[in-house]
C-alpha positions as CSV (number, residue, x, y, z in Angstrom):
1,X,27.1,71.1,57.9
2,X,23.8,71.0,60.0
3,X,24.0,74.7,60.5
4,X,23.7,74.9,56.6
5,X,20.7,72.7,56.5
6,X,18.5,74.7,58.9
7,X,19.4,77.9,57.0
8,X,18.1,75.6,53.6
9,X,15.0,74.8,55.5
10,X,14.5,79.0,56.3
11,X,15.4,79.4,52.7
12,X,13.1,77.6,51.2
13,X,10.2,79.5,53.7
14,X,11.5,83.2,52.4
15,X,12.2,82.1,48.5
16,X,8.9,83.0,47.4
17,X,8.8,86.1,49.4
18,X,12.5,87.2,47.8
19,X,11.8,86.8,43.9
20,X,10.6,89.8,42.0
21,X,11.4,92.6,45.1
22,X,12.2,95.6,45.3
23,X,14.9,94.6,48.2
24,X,18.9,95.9,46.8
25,X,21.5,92.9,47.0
26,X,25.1,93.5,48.1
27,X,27.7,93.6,45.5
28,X,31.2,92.9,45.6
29,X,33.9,94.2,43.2
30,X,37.0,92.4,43.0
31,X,40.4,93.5,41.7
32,X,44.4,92.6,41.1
33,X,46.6,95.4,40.2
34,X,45.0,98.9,39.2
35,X,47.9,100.1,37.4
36,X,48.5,100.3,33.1
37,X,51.6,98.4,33.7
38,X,51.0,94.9,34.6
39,X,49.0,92.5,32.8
40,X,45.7,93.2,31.4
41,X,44.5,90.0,32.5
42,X,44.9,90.8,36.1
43,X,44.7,94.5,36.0
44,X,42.6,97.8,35.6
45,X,43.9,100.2,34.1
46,X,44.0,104.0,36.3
47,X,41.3,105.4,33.7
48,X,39.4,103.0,33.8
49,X,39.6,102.4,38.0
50,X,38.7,106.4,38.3
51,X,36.0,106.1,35.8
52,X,34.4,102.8,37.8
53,X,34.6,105.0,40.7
54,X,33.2,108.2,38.8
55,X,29.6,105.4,38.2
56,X,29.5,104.5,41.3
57,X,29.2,108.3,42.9
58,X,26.9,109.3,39.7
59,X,24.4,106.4,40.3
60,X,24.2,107.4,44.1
61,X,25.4,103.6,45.5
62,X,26.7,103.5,48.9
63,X,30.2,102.0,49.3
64,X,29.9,100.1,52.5
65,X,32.9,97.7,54.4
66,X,32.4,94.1,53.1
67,X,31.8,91.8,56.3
68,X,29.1,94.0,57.7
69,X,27.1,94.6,55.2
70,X,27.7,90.9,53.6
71,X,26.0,89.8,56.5
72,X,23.0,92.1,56.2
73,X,22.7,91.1,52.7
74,X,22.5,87.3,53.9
75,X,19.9,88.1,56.6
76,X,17.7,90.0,54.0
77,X,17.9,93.3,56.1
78,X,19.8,95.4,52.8
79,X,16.1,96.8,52.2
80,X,16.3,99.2,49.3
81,X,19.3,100.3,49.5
82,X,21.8,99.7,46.6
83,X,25.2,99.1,48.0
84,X,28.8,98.3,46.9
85,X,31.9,96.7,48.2
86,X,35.2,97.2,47.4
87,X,38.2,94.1,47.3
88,X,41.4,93.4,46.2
89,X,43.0,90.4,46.0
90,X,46.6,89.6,46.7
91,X,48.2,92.9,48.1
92,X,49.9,94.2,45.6
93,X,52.1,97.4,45.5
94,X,49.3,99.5,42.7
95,X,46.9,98.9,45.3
96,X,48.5,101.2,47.8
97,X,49.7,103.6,45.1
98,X,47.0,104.1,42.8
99,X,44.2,102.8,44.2
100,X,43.9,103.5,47.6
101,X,44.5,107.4,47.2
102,X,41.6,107.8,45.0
103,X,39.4,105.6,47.1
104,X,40.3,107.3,50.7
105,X,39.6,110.6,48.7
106,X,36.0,109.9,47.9
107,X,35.6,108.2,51.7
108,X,35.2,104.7,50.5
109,X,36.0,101.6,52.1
110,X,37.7,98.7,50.7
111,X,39.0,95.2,51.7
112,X,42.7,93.5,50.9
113,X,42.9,90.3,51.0
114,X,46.5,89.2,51.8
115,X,48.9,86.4,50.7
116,X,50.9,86.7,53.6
117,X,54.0,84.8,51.8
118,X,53.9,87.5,49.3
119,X,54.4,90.4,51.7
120,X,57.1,92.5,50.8
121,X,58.4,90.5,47.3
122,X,58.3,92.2,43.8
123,X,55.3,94.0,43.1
124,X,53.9,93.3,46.8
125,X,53.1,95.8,49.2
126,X,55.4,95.3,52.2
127,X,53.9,94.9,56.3
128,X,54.6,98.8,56.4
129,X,52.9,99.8,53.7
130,X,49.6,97.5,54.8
131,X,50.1,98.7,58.6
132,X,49.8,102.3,57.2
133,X,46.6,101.4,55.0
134,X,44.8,100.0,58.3
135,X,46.4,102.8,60.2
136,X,44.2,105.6,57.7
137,X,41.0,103.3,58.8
138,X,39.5,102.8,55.6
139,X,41.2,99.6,54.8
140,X,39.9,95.9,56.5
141,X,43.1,93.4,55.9
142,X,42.0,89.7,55.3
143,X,43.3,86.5,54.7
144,X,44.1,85.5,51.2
145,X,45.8,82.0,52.6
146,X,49.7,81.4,52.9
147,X,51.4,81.0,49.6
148,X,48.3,81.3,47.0
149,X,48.3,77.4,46.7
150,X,45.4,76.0,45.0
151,X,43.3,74.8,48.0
152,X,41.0,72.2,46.6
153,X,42.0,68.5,46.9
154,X,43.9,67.5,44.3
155,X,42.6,63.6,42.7
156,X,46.4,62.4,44.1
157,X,46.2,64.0,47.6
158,X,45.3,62.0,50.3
159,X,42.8,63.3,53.0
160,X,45.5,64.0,55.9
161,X,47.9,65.8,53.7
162,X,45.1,68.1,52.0
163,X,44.2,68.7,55.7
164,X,47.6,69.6,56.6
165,X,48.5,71.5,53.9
166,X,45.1,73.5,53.7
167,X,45.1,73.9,57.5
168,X,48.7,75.3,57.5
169,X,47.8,78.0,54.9
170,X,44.6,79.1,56.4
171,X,45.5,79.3,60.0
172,X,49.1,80.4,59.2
173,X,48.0,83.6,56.9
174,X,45.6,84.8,59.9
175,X,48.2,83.9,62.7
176,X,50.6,85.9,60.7
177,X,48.5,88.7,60.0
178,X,47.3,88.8,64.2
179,X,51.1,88.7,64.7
180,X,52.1,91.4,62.3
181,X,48.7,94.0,62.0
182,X,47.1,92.5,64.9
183,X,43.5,91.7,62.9
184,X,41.9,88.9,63.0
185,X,39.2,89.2,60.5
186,X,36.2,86.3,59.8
187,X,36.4,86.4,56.4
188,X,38.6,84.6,53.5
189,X,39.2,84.8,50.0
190,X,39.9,81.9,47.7
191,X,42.9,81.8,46.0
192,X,42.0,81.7,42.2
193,X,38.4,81.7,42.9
194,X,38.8,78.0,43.5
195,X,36.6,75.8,46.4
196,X,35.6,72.2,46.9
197,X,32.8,71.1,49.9
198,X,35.9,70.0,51.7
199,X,37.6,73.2,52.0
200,X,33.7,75.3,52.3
201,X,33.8,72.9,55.5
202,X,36.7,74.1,56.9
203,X,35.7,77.8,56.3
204,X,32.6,77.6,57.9
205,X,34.1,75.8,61.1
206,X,35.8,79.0,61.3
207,X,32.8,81.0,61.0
208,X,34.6,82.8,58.3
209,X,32.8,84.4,55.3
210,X,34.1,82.8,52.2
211,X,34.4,84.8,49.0
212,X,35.3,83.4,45.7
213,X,35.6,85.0,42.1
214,X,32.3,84.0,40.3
215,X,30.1,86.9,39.5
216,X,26.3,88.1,41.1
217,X,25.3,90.4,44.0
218,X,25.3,88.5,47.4
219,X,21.4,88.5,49.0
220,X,19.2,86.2,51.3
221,X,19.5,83.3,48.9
222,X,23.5,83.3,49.0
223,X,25.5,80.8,50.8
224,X,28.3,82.4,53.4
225,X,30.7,80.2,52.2
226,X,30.6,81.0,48.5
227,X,30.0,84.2,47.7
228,X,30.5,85.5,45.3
229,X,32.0,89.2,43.4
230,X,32.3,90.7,40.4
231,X,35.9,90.9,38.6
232,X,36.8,94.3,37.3
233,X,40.1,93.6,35.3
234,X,39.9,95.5,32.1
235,X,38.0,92.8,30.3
236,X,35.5,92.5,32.5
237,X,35.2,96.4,34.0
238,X,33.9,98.2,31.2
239,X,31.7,100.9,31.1
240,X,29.3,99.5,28.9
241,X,28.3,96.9,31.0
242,X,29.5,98.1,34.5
243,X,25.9,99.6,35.3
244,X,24.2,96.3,35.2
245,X,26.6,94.7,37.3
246,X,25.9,97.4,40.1
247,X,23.0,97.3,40.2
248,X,22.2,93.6,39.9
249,X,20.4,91.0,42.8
250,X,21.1,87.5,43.3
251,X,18.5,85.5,41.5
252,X,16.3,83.9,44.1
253,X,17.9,80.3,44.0
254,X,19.0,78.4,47.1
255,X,23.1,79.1,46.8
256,X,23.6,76.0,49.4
257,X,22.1,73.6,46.8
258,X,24.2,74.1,44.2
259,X,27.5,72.1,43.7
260,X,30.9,73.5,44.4
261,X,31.9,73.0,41.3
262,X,34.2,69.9,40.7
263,X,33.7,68.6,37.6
264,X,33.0,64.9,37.3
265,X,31.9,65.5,33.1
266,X,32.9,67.7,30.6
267,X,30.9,69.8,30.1
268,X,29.2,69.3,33.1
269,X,25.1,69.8,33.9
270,X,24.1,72.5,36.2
271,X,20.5,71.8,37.4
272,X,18.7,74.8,39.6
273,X,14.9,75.3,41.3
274,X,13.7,79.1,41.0
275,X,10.4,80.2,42.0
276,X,7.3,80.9,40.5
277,X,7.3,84.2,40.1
278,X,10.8,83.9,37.8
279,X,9.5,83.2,34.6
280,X,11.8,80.7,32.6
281,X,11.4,82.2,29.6
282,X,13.1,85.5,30.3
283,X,16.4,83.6,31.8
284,X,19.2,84.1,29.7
285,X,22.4,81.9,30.2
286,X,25.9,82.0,29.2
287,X,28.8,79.3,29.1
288,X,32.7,80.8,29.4
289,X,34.3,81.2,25.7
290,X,30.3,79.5,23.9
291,X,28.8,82.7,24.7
292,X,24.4,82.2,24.6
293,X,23.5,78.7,25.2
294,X,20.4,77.0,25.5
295,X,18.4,74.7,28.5
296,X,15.7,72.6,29.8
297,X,12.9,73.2,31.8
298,X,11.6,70.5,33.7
299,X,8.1,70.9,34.9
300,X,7.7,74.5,35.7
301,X,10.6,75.5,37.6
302,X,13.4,73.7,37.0
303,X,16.7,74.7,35.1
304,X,18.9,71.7,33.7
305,X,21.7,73.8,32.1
306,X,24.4,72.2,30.1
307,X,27.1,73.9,27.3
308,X,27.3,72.4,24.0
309,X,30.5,71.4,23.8
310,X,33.6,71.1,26.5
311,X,35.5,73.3,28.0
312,X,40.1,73.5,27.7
313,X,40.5,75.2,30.8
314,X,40.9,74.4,34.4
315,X,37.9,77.0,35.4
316,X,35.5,78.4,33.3
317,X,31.8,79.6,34.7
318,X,27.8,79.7,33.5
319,X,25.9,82.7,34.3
320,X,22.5,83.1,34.3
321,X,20.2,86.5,34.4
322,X,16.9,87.7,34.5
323,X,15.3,91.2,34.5
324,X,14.3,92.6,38.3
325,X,11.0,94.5,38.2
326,X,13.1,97.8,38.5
327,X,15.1,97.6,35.4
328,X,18.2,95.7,36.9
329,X,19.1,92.1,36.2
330,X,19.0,88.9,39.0
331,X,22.0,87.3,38.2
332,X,23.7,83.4,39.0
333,X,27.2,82.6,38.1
334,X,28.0,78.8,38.8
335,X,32.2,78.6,38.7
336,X,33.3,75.2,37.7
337,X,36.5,73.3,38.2
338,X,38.1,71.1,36.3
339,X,40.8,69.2,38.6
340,X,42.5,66.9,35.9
341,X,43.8,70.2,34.7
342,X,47.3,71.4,35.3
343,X,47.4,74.2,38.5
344,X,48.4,77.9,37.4
């Protein structure tokens, strides 16, 4: 982890210089299925897919491939420039059907990250089918692990079986997409959104990029190991609210200093440092399912967040925002985890 601390110690030089900009942030969208057939939950409907696409050609974003530009954004070099990625988790079948048509028709790029056990079962895209999407040129294939196992330690699993187990899916799922597509791309999605420190280790000893499913843009401030993108199933993809999503920045708060998100109490206490040119008293933060809640401020710049009552699910998130100077919003989405919790 030293490489993390000497980019805390450049962090903490630029912070001051990053809050209230003008500079654009890189922001990831993140979908399942885009079809009006499988579950909502998971999925975007066709409409709604073409009219998210239709928003982001009316407000003039670029639609840029993800690992390029994500490292840009980390390095601070986005300048003005308001941009968009485009993922999909999982490789399923809608995604080569529906969605990839009308996004190879407007020359966008777009990102699939792959369960490689997956490949070719029900509802799955088969090796063909992805070896034709890579073929057209607009698609980047990525690892999505093995099997979709929940890769965070469980409280039960000793240290050289989560090793073994988390080291088989990761290297297996890019071994097998090398053998089968012959890419080898730095960059890995977790299944469910779900990381410890452990497993952010293991990812950065690969040099990977590691992407997880807590909203916010990705900018100078965000760590490469958890970064984060917006979901865009039909709860979360509207319309009404897509705008400020596209638009949005990271907030100016170190990424690497925040915890990964294993709860030890429920509900737990998020605690954050912004800089002084964030006023306080325009944040505005948000617990999963408690909708507004309220915080501390210590001194002058510190956050100490915590819901009022506890959470019933296994992950649930607090987001934070604040208005940019130009009308959008600086956004921070802390995903928690709750490990006693049964696995999906």
């Amino acid at each position: 982890m030293a490489q993390r601390k000497t980019a805390c110690s450049l962090l903490l030089l630029a912070l001051a210089g990053l809050a209230m900009s003008a500079n654009a942030d890189l922001v990831v969208l993140q979908y399942h299925h885009v079809s009006d057939s499988t579950p909502s939950s998971t999925s975007t409907s066709v409409s709604l897919f073409k009219r998210q696409l239709e928003m982001i050609d009316n407000l003039g974003l670029e639609v840029v491939p993800l690992e390029s530009s994500t490292r840009v954004a980390l390095a601070g070099e986005l300048g003005s420039t308001e941009q968009v990625a485009i993922t999909f988790d999982d490789a399923y079948e809608s995604v080569y059907s529906r969605a990839a048509p009308l996004l190879e028709d407007r020359g966008y790029e777009y990102t699939v990250f792959v369960n490689t056990d997956a490949v070719g079962g029900h509802g799955y895209m088969t090796w063909d089918q992805l070896e034709e999407l890579r073929d057209r040129g607009a698609a980047t294939i990525a690892n999505h692990s093995e099997n979709h196992g929940h890769l965070a330690r469980r409280p039960d699993e000793s240290k050289s079986d989560w090793e073994k187990r988390v080291e088989r899916s990761l290297d297996g799922a890019q071994e097998t997409l090398s053998e089968r597509l012959g890419v080898d791309v730095p960059m890995f999605a977790y299944p469910y959104g779900e990381f410890d420190e452990a497993l952010e280790e293991k990812i950065a000893e690969r040099d990977w990029l590691g992407f997880g499913q807590q909203s916010g843009a990705i900018g100078q401030t965000s760590d490469a190991t958890r970064l984060p993108r917006f979901p865009m199933a039909n709860a979360y993809g509207q319309l009404n609210s897509l705008e400020n999503k596209l638009r949005s920045k990271a907030l100016p708060v170190d990424a690497s200093k925040l915890p990964d998100g294993v709860i030890s109490n429920n509900p737990p206490t998020l605690t954050f440092t912004v800089p002084e040119s964030i006023s306080v008293d325009r944040l505005t933060c948000f617990a999963s399912g408690q909708g507004r809640i309220d915080f501390e401020v210590s001194g002058a710049d510190k956050v100490i967040l915590k819901a009022p009552k506890s959470f019933n699910s296994r992950r649930f998130r607090y987001n934070c925002t604040h208005p940019a100077p130009d009308g959008s919003y600086y956004w921070l989405s802390q995903q928690w985890l709750d490990l006693s919790r049964p696995e999906d």
